[in-house]
N, C-alpha and C positions, 0 to 999 in steps of 0.2 A: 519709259516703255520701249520696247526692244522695235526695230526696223521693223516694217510688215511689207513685206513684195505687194506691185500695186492688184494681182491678182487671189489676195488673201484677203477673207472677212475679216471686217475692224467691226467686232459689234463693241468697243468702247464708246459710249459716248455719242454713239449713233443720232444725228439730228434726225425729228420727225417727218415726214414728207406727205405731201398733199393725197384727199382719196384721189385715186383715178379710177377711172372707167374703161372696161376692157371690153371688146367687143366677141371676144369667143366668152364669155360669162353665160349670157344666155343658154350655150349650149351645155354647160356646168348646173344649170339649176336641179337640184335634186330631185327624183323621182322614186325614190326608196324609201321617205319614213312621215305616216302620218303629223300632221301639224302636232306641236307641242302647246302644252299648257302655258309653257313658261315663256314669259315676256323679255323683253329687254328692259321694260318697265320697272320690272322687279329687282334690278340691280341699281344700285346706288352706285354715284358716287364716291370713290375714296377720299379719305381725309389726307392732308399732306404726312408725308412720313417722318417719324419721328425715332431717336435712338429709345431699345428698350434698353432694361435695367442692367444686360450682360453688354451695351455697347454696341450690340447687337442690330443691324437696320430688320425691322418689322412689316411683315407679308400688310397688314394693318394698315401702312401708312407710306404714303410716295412722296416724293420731291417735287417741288414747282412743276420742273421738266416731265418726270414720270406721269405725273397729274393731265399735262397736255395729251401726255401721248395717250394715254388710257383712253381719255375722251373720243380722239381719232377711231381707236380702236372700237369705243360703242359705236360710233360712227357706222363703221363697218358691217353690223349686224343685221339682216335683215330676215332673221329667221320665224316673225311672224309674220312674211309673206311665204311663205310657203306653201306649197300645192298639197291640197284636202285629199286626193285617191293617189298618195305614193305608198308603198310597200315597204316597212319599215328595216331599217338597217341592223345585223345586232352587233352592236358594240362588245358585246361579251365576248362572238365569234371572232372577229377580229383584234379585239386586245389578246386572245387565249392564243390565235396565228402569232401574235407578235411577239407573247412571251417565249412562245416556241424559239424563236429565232433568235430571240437576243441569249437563249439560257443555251444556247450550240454554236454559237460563233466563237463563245472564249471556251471553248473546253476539251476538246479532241487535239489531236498528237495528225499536227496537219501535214508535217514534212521531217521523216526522219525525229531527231532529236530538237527540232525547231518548232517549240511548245508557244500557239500564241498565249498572250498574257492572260493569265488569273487560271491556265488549267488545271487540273487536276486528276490523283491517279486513278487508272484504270478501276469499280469495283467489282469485284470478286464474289461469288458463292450467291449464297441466301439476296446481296444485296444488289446483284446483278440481275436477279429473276425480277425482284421486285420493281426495276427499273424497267426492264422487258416488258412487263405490264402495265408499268403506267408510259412507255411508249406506247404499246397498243390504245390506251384508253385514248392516247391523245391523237393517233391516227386515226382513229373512229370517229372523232369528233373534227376531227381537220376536215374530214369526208363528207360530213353532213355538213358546213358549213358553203359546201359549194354546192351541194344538194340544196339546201333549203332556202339560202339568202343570196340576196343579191349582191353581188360582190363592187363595189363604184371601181372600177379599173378606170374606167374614163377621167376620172376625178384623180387616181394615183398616179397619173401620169401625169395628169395638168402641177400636182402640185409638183409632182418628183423634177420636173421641167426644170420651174421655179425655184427647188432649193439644190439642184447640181447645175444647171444651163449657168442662170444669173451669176452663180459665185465666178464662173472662168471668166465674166467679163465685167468682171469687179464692185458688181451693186455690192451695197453695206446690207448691213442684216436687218436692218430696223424696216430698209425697202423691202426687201425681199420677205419678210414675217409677214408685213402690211398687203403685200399683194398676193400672198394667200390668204389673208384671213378678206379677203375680196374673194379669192375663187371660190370662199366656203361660206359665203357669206348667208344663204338661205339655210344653213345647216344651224343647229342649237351649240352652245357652246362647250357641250362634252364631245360631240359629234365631230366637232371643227379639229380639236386638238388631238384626235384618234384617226383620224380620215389623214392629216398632218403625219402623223409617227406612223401610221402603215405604208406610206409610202415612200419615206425614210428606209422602214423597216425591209423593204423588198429590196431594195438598193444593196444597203447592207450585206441582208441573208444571202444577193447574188455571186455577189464577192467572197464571203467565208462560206458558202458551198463549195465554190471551184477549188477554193485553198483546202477542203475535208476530203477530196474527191479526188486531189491528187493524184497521188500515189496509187492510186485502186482503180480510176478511170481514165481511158487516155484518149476523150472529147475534155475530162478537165484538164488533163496532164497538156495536152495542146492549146487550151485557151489560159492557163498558169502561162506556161512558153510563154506565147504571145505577150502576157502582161507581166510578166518578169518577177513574177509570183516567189521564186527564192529569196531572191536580193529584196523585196518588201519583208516578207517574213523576216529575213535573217534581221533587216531594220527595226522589224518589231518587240524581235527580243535581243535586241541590243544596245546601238545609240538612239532608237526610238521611243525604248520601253518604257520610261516616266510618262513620255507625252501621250503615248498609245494607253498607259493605265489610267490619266487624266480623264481621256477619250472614252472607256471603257466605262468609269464611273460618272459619268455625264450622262451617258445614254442610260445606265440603270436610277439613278435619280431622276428621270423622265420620265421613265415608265413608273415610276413611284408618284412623281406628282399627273399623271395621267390617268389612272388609275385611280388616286383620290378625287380626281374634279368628277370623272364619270360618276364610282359611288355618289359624289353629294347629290350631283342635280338629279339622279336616281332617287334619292331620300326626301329631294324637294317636291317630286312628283308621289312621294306617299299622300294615298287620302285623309291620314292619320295628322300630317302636318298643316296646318290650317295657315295664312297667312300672320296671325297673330302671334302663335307660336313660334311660327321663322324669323319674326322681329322680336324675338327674344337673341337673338345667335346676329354677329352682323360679319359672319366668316362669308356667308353666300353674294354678298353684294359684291368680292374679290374673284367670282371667278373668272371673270375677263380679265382680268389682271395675271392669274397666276394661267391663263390661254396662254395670253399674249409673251408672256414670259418664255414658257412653255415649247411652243412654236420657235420661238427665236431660237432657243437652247438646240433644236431640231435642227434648224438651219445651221448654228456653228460647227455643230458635230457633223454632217453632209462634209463641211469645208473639212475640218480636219482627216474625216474619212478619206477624202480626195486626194489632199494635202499628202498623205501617207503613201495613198495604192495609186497615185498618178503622179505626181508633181517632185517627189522626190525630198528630202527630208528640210530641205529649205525653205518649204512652202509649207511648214507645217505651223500649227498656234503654239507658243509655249504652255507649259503643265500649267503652271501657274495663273495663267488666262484660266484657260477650263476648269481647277479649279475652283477660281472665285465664283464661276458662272454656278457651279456645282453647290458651289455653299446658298447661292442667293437660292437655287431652288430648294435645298433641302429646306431654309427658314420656310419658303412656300408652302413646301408639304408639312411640316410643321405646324403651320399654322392654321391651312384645311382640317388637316386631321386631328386636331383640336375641337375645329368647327364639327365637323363629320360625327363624333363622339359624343358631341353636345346635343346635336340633334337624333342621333340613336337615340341618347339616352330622354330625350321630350317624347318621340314617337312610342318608346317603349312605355313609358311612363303613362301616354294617353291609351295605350292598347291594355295595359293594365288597369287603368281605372275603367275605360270597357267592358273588361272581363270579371273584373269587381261589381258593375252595375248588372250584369249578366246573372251572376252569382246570387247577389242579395235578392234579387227578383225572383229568384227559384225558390231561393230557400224560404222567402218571408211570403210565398204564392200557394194556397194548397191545390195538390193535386190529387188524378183518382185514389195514386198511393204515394208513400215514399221511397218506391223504387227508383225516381228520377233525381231526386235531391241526395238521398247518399249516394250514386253514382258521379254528383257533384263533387260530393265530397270529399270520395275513396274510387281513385283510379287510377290504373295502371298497366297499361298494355292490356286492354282485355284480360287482363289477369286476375283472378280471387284476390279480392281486397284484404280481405278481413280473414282473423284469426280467431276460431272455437277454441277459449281454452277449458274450459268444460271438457270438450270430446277431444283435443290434441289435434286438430286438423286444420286446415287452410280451406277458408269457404267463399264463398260469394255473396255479396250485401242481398241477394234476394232471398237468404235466411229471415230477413228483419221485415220483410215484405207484410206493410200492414199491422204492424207495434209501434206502440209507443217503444221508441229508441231513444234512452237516457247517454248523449255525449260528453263521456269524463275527461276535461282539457286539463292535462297537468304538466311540469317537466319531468323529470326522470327522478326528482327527489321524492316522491308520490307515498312512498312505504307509512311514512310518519306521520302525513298529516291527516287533519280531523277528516277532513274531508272525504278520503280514503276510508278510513274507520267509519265512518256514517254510512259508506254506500257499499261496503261490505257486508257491513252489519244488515243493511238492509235486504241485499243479495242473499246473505243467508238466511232471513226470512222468506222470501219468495221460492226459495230452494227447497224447500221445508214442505211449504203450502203451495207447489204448483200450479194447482185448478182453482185456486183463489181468482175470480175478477181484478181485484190489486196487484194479481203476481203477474197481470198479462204484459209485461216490458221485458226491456232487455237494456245491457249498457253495453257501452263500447269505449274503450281506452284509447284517446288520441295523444300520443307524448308530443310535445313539441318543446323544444332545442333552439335556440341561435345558430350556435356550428356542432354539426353532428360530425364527431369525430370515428375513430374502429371502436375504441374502447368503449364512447355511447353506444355505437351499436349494440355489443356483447350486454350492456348494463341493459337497454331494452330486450333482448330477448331473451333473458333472464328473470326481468319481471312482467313480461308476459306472458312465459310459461309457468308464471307462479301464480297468474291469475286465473278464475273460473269463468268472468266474463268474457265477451269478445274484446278484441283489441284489432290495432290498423295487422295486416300481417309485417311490413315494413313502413319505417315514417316517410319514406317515396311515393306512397299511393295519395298523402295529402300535399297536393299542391301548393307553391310559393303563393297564390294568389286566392286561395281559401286561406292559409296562414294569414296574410293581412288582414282579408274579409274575419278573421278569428281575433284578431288584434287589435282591431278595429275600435276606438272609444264610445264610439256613436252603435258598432252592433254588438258583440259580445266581449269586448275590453278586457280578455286577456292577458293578463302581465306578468305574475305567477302565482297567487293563490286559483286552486283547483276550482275549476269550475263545470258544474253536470247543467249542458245543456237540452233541452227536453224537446223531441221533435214526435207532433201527432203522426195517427195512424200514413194521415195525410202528405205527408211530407214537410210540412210546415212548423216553425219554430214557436212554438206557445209559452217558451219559459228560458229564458236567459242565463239562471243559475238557480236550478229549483233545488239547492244541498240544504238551505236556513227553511225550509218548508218544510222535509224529508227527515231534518234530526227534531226539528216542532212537533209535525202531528205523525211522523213513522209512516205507512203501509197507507192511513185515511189520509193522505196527500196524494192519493193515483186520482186522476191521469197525469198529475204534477203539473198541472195547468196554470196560470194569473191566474183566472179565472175562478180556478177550485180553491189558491190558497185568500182569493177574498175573501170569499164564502164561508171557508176555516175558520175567519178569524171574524165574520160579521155574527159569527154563534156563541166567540168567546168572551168573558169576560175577567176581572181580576179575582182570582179565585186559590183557592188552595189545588183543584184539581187541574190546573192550567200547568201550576209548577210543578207538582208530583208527578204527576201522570202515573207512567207503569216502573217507577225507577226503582219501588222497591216493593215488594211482595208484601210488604208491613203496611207500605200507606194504603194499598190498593184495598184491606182491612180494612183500615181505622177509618177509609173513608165511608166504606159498605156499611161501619158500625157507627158511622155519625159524630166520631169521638175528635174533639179539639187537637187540630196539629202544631207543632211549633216546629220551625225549622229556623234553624240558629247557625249560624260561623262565627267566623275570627280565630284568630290563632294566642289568645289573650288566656292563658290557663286561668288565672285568679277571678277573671270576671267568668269563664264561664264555670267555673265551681258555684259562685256566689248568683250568679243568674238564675242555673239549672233548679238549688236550691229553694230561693224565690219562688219559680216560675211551679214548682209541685206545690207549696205552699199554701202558695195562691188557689190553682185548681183546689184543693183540698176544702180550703176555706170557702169556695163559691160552688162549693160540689158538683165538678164538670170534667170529664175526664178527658184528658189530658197528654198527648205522648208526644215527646220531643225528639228531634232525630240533626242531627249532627252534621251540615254538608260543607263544611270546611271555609275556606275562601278560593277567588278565583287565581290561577298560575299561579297557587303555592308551592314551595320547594316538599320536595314529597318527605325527604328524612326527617325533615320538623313538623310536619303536616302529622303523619303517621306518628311519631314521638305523644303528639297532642291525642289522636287518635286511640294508642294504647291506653293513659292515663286514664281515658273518661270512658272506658271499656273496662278498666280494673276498678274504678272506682263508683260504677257502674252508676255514672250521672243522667247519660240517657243512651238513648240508641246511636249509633253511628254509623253511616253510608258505607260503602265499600267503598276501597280507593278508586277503583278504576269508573267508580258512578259517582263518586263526585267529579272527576275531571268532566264526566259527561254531562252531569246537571248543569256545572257553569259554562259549559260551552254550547250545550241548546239554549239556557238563558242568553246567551250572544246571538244566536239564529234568530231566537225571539225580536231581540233588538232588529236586527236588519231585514226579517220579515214583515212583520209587523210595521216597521217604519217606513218599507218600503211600499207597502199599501197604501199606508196614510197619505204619501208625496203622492203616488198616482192616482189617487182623489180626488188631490188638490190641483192637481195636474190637469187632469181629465176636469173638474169644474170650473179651471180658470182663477183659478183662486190663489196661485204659488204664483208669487215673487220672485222669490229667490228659492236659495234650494234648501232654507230652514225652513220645515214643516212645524218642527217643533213648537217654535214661538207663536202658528197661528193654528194650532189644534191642539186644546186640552184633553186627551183621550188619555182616560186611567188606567188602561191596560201598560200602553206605555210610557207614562208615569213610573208604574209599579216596575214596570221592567229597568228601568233607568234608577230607581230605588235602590235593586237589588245591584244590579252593578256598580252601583256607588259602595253601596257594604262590603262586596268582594271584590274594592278596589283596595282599600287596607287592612292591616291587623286587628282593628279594635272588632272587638263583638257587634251584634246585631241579630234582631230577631224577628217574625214575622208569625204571627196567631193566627187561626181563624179554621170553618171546618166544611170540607167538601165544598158545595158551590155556592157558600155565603160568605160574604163579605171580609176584607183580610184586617187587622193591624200590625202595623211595622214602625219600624225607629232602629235607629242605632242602639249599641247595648248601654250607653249612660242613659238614654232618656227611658227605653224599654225597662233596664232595673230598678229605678227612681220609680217609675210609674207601678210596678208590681210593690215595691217595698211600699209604699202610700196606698194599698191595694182598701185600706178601710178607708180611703176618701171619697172614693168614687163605688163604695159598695152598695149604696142606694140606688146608684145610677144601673147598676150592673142589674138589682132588683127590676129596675122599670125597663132600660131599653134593652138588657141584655148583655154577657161579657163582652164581644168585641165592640160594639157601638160604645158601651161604658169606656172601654178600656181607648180607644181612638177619641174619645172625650177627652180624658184626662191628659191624653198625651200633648192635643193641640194645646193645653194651659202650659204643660211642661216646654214645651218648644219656644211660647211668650218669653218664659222665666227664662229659659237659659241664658248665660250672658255672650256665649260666642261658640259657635260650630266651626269645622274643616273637615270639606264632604271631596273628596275626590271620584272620579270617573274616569276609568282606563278603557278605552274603544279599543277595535282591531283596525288596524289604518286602512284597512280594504273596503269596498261595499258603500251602505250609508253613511255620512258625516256631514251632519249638520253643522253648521254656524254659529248657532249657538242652542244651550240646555239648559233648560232651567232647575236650578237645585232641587234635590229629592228632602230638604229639608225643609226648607223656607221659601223654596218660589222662586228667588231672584236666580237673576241668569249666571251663570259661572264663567270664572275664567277660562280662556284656553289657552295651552301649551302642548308641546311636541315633546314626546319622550321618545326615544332612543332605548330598545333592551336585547339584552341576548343573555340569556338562559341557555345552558345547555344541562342545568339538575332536571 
């Protein structure tokens, strides 16, 4: 290490020194900022310092030695004594004076061509107005600062004493940090280290005032004179200028880590931070450390300042000194603002689930109406939320003031799916029948996105204006914190199959995703309540008019005429030529009439679906569905499933009686039997068929055991005499199902919604395997 004259600061290595006691202190104790929350209590301990993984020494961890002095340093603190009616200080005002000052010392043209370091040039035009103004903003605010707050002068002298007096008569730095953070000792510890740098800061700005003011004033021009003001300059951008930009970047890493200690214990003081959640984070327990640091760095920079603009250029610290000092604080801030980031991010985090709890209470509360709940919703600068595509216009949620409002949650893929097409389909029923009681709703289109890019936007208001419903008017009126509340597992568990959720006149949510109720019973599903699709389903049972309903103009007949239905798939031509045949046969022979109608399987490829379709239309085996009504039979048979199942479990829910979340295994209910039946049939190719007429009782089987049992049709034709054809014919079958020596029943769910544990076979009882299938279709 290089000579140090004995009138320069050695903060190398600086030994600890005992507290002292001053007796002008008393007159130091603060009278400007009410008591603080925050204790000394509340800081730990550091642990000894240890290398991190870059080699790196860590804000984290101190040395034997550092360890001592920190202690010394709690030591010092005596800021919960402090006096209850003081007038509080704003640190904000005073850090904003300081930034003033340090951001004008390095940057004006202070002498001629004699640029002190880091300047820069002159701007120009547009970018010189803009500067002109925010000078003004910051004169404004420099003004009320002496208006409003109390400024501690008293206190910037006592320390300024301490860090330019001391150094001319050769105290080290480790004294001189220690017996300010004595004279500041009833102050908190953001307080301390900013009361510290503004008095610094005054010193400084007095100095590179007189050097700005030069040339243009001659009270500075005569106190420059005096202090020999060229020959420093010209030192400064010369043989000075490495140790002066040292110098320069020493004081802007102070204000950096000054500036973060403030922020923290400001974050520590949020009501949001509870003490538990700050012992998540163990950045806070260092900020006397990264003070005390801090401060000292204050004190070397005074010496260098002095060193410079007094002493002459042999009294000054080498670069390299100040840089090291410079490094250890940047790992400081570093390592605060690590900490600082941490706890943003817990505070924000509790202020969201807050606003989360806030939310759920609203919307799950009824009130007079639901003008306060989609205001929840849909907001945005007092601006019309929502968009009429009906009428083309930009409206206000208090169109929907007092309807049942059906909310359709989808992504931007929306055109294609079922979902979409059911509450279409339905819309244009309501459209139709206006003054209908069931047409009194309305829907509203919510897209939600991940990352909403330009190009999403254009794809949303593209299919918004192609819509007749409402929709949001922009995806910015629904808030990041109803998205969650939307996303929620526990409240409406959007992931991305579409879901319509149902909110009463009242504002309150009655229905989580009333789509499997809506493509079930249609229009006789308003007010789309739980409540209405229990009731739905406590009136139905396994019937022939459960599965037909209104799908085709033909059954809505045969069932008015009493006449035996058969509804048959597979994609198996041979068996169902040889079935079809059978099955007239049969009728004929038990003289019962009879009409068969053809509804495919489920997620058949359409070109061989319809290839089969034509065949048994030329050869005129029986009737056959239209395409676009079979995709729809098998997918309200799916709504069935998850309707209907979903009642069951809130049952079993509601009486205490669910275990786990297989309903299945502990309710034998034949409606969903039969519905797991049929999805088992239009799980594969092979045939299958189902008898039975209007609201009496069904038979079903797969097509080997269904044709077997009709070709033996003289076995059970007695039985047919006494109990009747389907009682006879579900006789015969349970013998055939004995005999047979081996079944393979598959069942293909939709992975969304219900999903039990286990199912028990639609053949034989026993529970079935499970497996995960993987598909992508795009026929």
């Amino acid at each position: 290490m290089a000579y140090l004259p004995q009138n320069q600061v050695n903060y190398q290595n600086s030994a600890p020194v005992p507290q002292n006691t001053y007796a002008a202190q008393n007159a130091l104790v603060p009278q400007t900022k009410a008591p603080s929350s925050l204790r000394r209590d509340n800081y730990r301990k550091p642990p000894y310092q240890q290398l991190g993984r870059d080699g790196r020494r860590q804000l984290s961890t101190l040395t034997s030695d550092d360890s001592g002095l920190i202690t010394q340093v709690m030591d010092t603190d005596r800021s919960h004594d402090r006096p209850y009616d003081s007038t509080p200080v704003s640190l904000k005002h005073i850090l904003q004076a300081v930034d003033v000052i340090f951001s004008r010392v390095t940057k004006p043209d202070v002498h001629a061509n004699l640029l002190v370091s880091g300047s820069a040039v002159v701007p120009t035009g547009a970018h010189t107005e803009a500067l002109e103004h925010h000078e003004k903003a910051l004169l404004a605010s420099l003004s009320s600062l002496h208006d409003n707050y109390e400024i501690p002068v008293s206190l910037f002298n006592a320390i300024s004493c301490e860090i330019f007096c001391k150094w001319m008569s050769g105290e080290d730095a480790n004294k001189t940090t220690m017996d300010i953070l004595h004279i500041v000792q009833n102050y908190d510890w953001d307080e301390k280290v900013v009361l510290a740098l503004g008095a610094f800061s005054v010193k400084d700005g007095e100095f590179w005032l007189v050097a700005q003011l030069y040339n243009t004033n001659i009270l500075a021009k005569a106190v420059g004179t005096l202090r020999q003001l060229p020959e420093i300059l010209e030192c400064t951008s010369t043989v000075l200028k490495s140790k002066f930009d040292a110098y320069n970047n020493l004081v802007t890493t102070v204000f950096k880590v000054t500036k973060c200690i403030v922020q923290l214990q400001e974050v520590r003081r949020d009501p949001h931070l509870t003490p538990e959640l700050e012992s998540t984070t163990s950045g806070t327990a260092h900020i006397p450390t990264a003070v005390y640091w801090t401060i000292r760095s204050i004190v070397i920079a005074a010496s260098q300042l002095l060193g410079i603009t007094g002493m002459g250029p042999d009294h000054v610290t080498e670069a390299w000194e100040l840089s090291s000092l410079s490094h250890k604080l940047e790992n400081i801030h570093s390592h605060l603002q690590e900490t600082l980031n941490r706890l943003y991010d817990i505070i924000q985090r509790k202020k969201d689930d807050e606003a989360l709890a806030a939310i759920a209470y609203i919307l799950e509360t009824p009130h007079v109406d639901n003008t306060k709940t989609l205001r929840v919703l849909f907001y945005k600068d007092d601006q019309p939320a929502l968009y009429d595509g009906y009428n083309k216009r930009r409206v206000d949620v208090d169109v929907l003031k007092r309807k049942v409002v059906i909310l359709f949650l989808s992504d931007l893929n929306v055109a294609q799916e079922n979902e979409y097409m059911i509450a279409d389909q339905m819309y244009s029923e309501k459209r139709q029948f206006p003054t209908r009681p069931e047409s009194q709703y309305e829907i509203v289109w919510v897209p939600i996105e991940d990352n909403w890019t330009e190009a999403k936007y254009q794809q949303f208001e593209t299919l918004r204006n192609g819509m007749e419903w409402y929709s949001v008017y922009h995806p910015s009126v629904v808030s990041p914190t109803v998205i969650r509340y939307i996303r929620k597992q526990d409240k409406w568990n959007f992931v991305k199959k579409p879901l319509l959720v149902v909110m009463d006149p009242q504002g309150k949510i009655v229905h989580t995703n009333a789509v499997h109720m809506m493509c079930v019973f249609g229009s006789a599903a308003y007010p789309f309540t739980n409540n209405r699709e229990r009731l739905l389903w406590e009136e139905e049972k396994w019937r022939i008019e459960l599965l037909a309903d209104s799908l085709d103009q033909n059954l809505v007949t045969w069932i008015h005429e009493g006449k035996y239905i058969c509804l048959y798939g597979g994609e198996d031509i041979t068996w169902i030529r040889e079935f079809t045949r059978a099955a007239k046969s049969v009728a004929l022979e038990a003289g019962i009439q009879l009409e068969l109608l053809y509804v495919g399987k489920s997620k058949a490829k359409e070109q061989k679906l319809k290839s089969i379709m034509r065949m048994i239309e030329e050869e005129k085996l029986s009737h056959v569905l239209h395409w676009n009504l079979i995709w729809f039979f098998w997918i309200r048979l799916e709504s069935m499933w998850q309707s209907k199942g979903q009642q069951l479990k809130n049952e079993l829910l509601s009486s205490s009686q669910l275990s786990t979340t297989d309903s299945f295994s502990l309710r034998n209910d034949p409606v969903l039997k039969g519905i797991i039946s049929l999805l088992s049939f239009g799980s594969t190719e092979r045939g299958w068929a189902v008898i039975g007429t209007g609201s009496a009782d069904m038979s079903k089987a797969n097509g080997e055991h269904m044709l077997r049992s009709l070709k033996e049709y003289s076995a059970w034709e007695l039985k047919r005499r006494e109990l009747g054809f389907t009682p006879a014919l579900n006789d015969h079958l349970a013998g055939v199902y004995k005999s047979a020596p081996h079944h393979c029943t598959n069942l293909i769910l939709p992975a969304t919604g219900l999903m039990p544990e286990t199912v028990a076979c639609a053949e034989c009882g026993r529970l079935m395997e499970r497996y995960t299938m993987f598909r992508c279709c795009t026929d």
